[in-house]
C-alpha positions in Angstrom: -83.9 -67.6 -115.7 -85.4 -65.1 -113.2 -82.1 -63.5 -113.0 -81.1 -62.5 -116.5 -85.4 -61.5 -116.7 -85.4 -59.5 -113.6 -83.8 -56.7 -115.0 -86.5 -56.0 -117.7 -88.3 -52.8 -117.5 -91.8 -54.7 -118.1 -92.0 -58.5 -117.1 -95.0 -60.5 -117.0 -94.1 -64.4 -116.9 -97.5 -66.5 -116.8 -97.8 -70.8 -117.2 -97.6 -73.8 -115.2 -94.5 -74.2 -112.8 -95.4 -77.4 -111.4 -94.9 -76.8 -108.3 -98.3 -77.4 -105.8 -97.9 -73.6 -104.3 -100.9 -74.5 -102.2 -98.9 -76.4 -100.2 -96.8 -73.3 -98.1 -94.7 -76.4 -96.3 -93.5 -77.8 -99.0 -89.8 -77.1 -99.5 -89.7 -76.5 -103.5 -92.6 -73.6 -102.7 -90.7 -71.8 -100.0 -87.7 -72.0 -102.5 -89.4 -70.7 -104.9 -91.4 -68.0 -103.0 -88.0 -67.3 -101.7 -86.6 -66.8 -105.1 -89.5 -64.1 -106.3 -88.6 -62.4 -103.2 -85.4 -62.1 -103.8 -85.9 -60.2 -107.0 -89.0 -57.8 -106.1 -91.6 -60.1 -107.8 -95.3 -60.9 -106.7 -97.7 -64.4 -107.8 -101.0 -62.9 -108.3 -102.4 -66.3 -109.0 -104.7 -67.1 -105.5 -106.2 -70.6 -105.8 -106.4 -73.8 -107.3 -105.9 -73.8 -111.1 -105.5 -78.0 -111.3 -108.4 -80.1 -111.6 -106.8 -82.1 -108.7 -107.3 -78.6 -106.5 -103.8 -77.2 -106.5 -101.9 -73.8 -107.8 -99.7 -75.4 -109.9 -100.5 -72.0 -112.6 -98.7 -68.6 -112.0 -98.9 -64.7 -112.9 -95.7 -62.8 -111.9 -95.2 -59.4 -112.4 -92.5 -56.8 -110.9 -94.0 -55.7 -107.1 -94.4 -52.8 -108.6 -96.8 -53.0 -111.1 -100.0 -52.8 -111.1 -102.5 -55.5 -111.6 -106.1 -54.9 -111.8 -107.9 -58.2 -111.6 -106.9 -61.8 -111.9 -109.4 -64.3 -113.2 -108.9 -68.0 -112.9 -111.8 -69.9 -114.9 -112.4 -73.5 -113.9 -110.6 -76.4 -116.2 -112.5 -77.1 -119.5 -110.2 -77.8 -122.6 -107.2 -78.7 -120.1 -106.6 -80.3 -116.6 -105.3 -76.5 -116.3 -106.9 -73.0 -115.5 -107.3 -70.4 -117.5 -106.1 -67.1 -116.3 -107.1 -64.0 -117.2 -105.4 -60.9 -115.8 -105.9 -57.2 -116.4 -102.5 -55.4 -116.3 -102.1 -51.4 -115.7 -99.6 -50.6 -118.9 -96.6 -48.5 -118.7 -95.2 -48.0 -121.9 -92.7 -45.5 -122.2 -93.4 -42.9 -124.7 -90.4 -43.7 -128.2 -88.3 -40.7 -127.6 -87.7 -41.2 -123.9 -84.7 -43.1 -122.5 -83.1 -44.3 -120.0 -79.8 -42.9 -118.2 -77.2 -45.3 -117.7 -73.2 -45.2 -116.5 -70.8 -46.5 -119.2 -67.4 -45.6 -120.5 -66.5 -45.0 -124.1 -63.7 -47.5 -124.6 -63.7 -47.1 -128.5 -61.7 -43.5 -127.0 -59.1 -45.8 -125.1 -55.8 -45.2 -126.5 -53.8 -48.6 -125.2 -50.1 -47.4 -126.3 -50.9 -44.0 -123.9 -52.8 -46.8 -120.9 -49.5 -48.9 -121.5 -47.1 -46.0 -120.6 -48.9 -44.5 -117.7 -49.1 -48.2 -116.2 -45.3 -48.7 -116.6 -44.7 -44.9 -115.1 -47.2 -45.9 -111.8 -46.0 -47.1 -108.6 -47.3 -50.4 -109.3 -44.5 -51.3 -111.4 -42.1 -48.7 -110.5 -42.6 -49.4 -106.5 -44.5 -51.9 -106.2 -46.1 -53.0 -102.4 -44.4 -55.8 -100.8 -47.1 -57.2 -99.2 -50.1 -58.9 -101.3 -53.0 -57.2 -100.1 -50.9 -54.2 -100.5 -50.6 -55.3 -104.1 -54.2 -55.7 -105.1 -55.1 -52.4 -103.4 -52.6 -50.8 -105.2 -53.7 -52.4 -108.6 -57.1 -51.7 -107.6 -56.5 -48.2 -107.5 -54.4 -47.6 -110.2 -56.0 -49.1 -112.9 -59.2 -47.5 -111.8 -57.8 -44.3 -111.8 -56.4 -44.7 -115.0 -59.0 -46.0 -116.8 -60.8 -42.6 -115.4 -58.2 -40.4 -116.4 -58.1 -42.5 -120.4 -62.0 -43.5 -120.2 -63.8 -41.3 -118.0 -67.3 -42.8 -116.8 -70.2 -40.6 -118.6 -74.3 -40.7 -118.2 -75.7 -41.2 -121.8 -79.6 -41.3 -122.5 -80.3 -44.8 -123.7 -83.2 -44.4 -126.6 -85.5 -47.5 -127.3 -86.1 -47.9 -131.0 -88.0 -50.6 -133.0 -86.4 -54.0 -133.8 -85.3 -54.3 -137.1 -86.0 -57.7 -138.5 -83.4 -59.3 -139.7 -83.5 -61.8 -143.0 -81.1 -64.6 -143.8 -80.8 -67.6 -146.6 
């Protein structure tokens, strides 16, 4: 899960894990600190927030972002913790975007890619050796998919979902 989320702008990922992160020896806890590491995230959550005394309760957020205060109120309607936390937003104003590297590949003509793969060395003299080979398919096809689809920065916009509406 954290690696399809961790490349979110904005992530905030709060609830119970079930894991007793109190407990720094215990093998599932180092994994899992481990694992946040790994992708740049922080636990804010300091302290028990079980009524049997253990963090079992997180708030992650990007390492980058800012959190002001994090509240953890004793169990009452739950075995569980409340937690409260005050969060610096960054929204990005609508008319900014992103840049981003992509290639047009509606552009690609395949019958003119087809002829300049059959006019390249790779077919016409083709490495004997195989790691010849893949170095030479490597760099062929990369070049021609520059020369057919060159690599261009576009401006990514965000815009408003639109909802959709079925049956």
């Amino acid at each position: 899960m954290l690696e399809r989320v961790s490349t979110y702008t904005n992530l905030l990922v709060m609830g119970d894990i079930n894991l007793h992160l109190d407990v720094r020896s215990d093998r599932h806890t180092i994994k899992f600190q481990q694992l946040l590491a790994a992708h740049d995230l922080t636990q804010h959550v300091v302290g028990a927030t079980h009524s049997l005394s253990h963090m079992l309760d997180v708030l992650i957020t990007r390492a980058e972002q800012t959190v002001n205060s994090v509240l953890v109120d004793p169990p009452a309607l739950s075995d569980h913790s409340q937690i409260v936390g005050v969060l610096a937003a960054r929204l990005p104003h609508p008319h900014t975007g992103t840049r981003q590297v992509c290639r047009c590949w509606r552009q690609l003509d395949l019958d003119e890619l087809k002829h300049d793969i059959q006019q390249s060395v790779l077919i016409t003299d083709p490495p004997a050796d195989v790691d010849e080979y893949f170095t030479c398919y490597n760099d062929v096809l990369r070049s021609l998919l520059d020369k057919h689809v060159p690599v261009k920065s576009v401006v990514v916009r965000r815009r408003p979902l639109s909802p959709r509406f079925d049956g």
